[in-house]
C-alpha positions as CSV (number, residue, x, y, z in Angstrom):
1,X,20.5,41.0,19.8
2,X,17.0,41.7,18.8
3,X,16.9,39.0,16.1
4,X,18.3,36.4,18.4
5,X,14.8,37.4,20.7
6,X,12.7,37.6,17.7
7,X,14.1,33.9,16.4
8,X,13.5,33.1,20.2
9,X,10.0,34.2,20.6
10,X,9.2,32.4,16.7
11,X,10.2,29.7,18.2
12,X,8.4,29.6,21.2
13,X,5.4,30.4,19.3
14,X,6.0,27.2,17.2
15,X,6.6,25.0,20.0
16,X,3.1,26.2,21.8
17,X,1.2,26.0,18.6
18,X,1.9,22.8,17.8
19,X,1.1,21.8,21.9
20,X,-2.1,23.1,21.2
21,X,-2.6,21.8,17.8
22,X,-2.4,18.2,19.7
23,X,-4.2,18.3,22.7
24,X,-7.4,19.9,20.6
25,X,-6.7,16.8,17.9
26,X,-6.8,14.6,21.4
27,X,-9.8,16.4,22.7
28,X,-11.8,16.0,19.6
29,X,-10.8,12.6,18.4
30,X,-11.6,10.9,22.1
31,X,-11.2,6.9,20.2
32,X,-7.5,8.2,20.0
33,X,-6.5,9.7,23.4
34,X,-8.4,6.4,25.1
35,X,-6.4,4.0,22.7
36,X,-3.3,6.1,24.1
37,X,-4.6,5.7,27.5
38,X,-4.8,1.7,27.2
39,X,-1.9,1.5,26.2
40,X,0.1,3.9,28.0
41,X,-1.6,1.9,30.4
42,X,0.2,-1.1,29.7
43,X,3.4,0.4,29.8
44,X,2.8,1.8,33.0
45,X,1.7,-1.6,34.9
46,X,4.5,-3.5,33.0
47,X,7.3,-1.6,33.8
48,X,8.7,-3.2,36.6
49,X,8.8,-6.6,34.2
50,X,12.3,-7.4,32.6
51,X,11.1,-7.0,29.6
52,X,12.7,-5.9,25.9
53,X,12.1,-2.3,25.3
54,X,11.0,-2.8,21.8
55,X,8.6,-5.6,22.3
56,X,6.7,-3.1,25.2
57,X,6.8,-1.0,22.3
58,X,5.1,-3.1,19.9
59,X,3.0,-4.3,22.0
60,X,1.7,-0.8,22.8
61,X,1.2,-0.1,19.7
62,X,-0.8,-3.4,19.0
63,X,-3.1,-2.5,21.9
64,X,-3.1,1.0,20.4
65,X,-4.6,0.2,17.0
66,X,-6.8,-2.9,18.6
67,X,-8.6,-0.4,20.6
68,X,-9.2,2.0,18.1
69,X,-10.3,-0.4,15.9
70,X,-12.3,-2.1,18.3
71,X,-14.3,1.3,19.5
72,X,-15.4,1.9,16.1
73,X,-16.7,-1.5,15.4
74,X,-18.4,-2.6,18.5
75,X,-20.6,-0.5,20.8
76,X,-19.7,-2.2,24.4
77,X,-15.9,-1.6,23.5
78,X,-16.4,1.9,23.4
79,X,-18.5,2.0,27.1
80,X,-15.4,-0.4,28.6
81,X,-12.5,1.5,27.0
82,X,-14.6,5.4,27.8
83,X,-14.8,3.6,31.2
84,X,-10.9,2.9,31.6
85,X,-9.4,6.3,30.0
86,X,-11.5,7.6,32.7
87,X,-10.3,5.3,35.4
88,X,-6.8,6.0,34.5
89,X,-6.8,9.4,34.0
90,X,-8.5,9.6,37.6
91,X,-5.7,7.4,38.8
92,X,-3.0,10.0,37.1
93,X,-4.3,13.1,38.8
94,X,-4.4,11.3,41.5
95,X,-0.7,10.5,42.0
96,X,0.4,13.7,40.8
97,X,-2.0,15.9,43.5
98,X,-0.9,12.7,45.8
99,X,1.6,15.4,48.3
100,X,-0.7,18.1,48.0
101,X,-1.3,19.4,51.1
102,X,-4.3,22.4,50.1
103,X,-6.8,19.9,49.1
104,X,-7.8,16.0,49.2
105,X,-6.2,14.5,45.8
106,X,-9.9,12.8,45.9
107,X,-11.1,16.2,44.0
108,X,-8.7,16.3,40.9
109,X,-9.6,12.7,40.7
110,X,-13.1,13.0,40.5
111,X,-12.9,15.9,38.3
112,X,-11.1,14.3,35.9
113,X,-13.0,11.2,36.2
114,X,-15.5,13.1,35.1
115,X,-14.4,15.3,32.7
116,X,-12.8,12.6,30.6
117,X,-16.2,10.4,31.0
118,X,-18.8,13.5,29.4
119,X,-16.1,14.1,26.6
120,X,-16.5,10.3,25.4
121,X,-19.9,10.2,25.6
122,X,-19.8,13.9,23.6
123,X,-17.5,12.0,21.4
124,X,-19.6,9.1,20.7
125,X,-22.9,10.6,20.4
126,X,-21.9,13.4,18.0
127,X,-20.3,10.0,15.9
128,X,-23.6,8.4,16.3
129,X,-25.4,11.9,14.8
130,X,-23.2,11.4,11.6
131,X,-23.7,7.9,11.3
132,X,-27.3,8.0,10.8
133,X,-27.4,11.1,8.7
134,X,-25.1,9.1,6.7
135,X,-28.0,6.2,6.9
136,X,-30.5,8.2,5.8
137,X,-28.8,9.9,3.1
């Protein structure tokens, strides 16, 4: 009985390190989690079109890349996608604090708002730091 707990409690332990192991990746690779936004995104206001499964997919995927791509090479794409990661998330934590009755769902809104709009502009000027060391190297 106590190595069914102890494979149990490995287990577990596997489970929650690999949880956290992605959410820091997300938190410190922002171009990611807002090319996931966008186009999670897409899924989301598509889903009520009839539309094949797999071509949602790829097309999620093509957004995906585009907008990683596109952050990294061009300045204003990575002020409009920072802008609507932030929009979205705002809208997420908004629908899921929608039936709380404690507080307004205005506040998790804002604070994610927030939150998600100082870690792209963390994100972006720490890349900016690198890229003109790397310039005057």
């Amino acid at each position: 009985m106590g190595s069914v707990i102890a494979i149990l409690f490995f287990m577990a332990r596997i489970i929650i390190s690999i949880h956290i192991k992605a959410i820091s990746f997300l938190i410190k690779r922002i171009d990611v989690t807002n090319g996931l936004i966008a186009g999670s995104s897409f899924n989301i206001l598509t889903a009520n079109i009839h539309m094949n499964v797999w071509v949602r997919i790829v097309i999620a995927v093509a957004i995906i890349i585009g907008s990683i791509l596109l952050q990294h090479f061009f300045k204003p794409a990575r002020i409009v996608f920072g802008i609507l990661s932030s929009f979205f998330l705002g809208l997420i934590a908004y629908a899921v604090f929608q039936e709380n009755t404690r507080f307004s769902p205005f506040i998790p809104m804002g604070i994610a708002f927030l939150l998600s709009g100082m870690l792209n502009v963390l994100f972006w000027v720490r890349i900016g730091l690198k890229e003109t060391e790397a310039e005057e190297d």
